[in-house]
C-alpha positions as CSV (number, residue, x, y, z in Angstrom):
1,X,19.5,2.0,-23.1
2,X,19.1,-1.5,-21.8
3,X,20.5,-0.6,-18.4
4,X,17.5,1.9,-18.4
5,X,15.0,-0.5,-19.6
6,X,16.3,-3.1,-17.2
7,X,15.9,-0.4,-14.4
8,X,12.0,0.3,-15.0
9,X,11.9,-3.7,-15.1
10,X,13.3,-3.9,-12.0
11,X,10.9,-1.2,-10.0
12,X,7.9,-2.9,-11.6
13,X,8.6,-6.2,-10.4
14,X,9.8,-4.8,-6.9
15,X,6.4,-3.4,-6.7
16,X,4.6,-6.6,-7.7
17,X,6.5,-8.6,-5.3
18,X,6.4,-5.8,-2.7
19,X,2.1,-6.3,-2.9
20,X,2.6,-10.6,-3.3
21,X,4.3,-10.0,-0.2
22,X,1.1,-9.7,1.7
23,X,1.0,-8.5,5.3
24,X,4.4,-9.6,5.6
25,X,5.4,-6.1,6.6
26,X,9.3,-6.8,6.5
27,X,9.5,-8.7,3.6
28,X,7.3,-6.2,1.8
29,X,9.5,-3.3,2.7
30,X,12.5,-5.7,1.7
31,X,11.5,-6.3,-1.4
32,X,10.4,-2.1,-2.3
33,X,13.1,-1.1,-1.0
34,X,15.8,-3.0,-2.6
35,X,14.2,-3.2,-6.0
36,X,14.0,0.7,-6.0
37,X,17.9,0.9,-4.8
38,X,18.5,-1.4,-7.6
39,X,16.2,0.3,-10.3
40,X,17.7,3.5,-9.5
41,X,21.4,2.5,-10.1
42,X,20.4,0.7,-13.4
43,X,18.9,4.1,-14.4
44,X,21.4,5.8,-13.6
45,X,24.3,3.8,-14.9
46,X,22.5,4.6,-18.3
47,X,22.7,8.1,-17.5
48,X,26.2,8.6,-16.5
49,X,27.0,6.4,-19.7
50,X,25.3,9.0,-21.5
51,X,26.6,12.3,-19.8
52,X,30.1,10.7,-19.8
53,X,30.7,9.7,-23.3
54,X,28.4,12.2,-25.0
55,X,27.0,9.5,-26.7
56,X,22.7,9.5,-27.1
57,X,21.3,5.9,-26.2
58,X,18.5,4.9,-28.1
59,X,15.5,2.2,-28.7
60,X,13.3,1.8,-31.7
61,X,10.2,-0.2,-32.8
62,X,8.0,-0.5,-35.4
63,X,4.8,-1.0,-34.8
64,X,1.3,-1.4,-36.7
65,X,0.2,2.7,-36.3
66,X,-0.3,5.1,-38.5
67,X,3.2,7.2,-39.1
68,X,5.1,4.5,-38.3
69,X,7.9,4.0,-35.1
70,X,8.2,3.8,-30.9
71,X,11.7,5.9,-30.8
72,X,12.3,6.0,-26.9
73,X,16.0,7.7,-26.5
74,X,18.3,9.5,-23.5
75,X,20.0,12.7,-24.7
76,X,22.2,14.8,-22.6
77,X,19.2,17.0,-21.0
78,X,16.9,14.4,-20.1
79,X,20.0,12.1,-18.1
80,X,20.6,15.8,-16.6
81,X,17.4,14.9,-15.5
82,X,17.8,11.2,-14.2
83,X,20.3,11.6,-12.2
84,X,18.3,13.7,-9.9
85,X,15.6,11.6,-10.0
86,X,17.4,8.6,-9.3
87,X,19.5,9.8,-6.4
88,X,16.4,11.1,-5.0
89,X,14.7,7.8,-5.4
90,X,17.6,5.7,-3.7
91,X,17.8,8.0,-0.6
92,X,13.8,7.9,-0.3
93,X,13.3,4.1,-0.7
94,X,16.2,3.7,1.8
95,X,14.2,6.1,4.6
96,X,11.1,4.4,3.4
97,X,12.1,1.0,3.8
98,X,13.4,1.6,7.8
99,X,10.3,3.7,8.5
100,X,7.4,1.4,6.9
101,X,9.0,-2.1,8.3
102,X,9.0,-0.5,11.8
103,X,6.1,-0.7,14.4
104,X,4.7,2.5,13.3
105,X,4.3,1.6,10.0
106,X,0.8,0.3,8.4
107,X,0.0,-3.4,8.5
108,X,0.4,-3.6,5.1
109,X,2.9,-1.8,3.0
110,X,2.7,-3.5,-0.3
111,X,0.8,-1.5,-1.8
112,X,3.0,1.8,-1.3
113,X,5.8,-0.1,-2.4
114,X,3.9,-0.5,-5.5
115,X,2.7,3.2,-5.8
116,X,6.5,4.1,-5.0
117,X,8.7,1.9,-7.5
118,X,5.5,2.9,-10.3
């Protein structure tokens, strides 16, 4: 689970840096773009961990609520799920990050980037 977690880490601060980046076009698009490779492969290391050997991945907290716990886990259906989502992500932020650093692109792309890795 902490491959995942590190993953969602990983697209959030891609996305804050991506906006820092300012009208930097190329760096903004760096930054989006190789965050949200990078995200994607952390998710989805959790998710063939999980599909491989058939073992659930877990995180619990306790918290001050009524009834009690955070239980965030990855079963078999929902990495089913990632991997999709994650292969899909890579190939997009790769096409995104050519198409928005070129001179067609907007003048500033950090917030997309941000919208994106979110």
């Amino acid at each position: 689970m902490i491959w995942f977690g590190l993953g969602i880490g990983v697209l959030v601060l891609g996305g804050l840096l991506a906006v820092a980046a300012g009208g930097y076009r190329a760096w903004s698009s760096a930054f989006g773009g190789i965050t949200a490779l990078a995200g994607s492969a952390l998710a989805l290391t959790s998710a063939v961990q999980v599909l491989v050997h058939g073992q659930e991945l877990s995180f619990s907290w306790a918290w001050e609520v009524p009834l009690g716990r955070l239980v965030l886990g990855i079963d078999a259906l929902s990495a089913l799920f990632i991997l999709p989502i994650g292969v899909v992500v890579a190939a997009a932020a790769v096409y995104g990050t050519q198409y928005l650093s070129g001179p067609h692109g907007p003048a500033r792309t950090g917030g997309m980037w941000l919208g994106f890795n979110l």
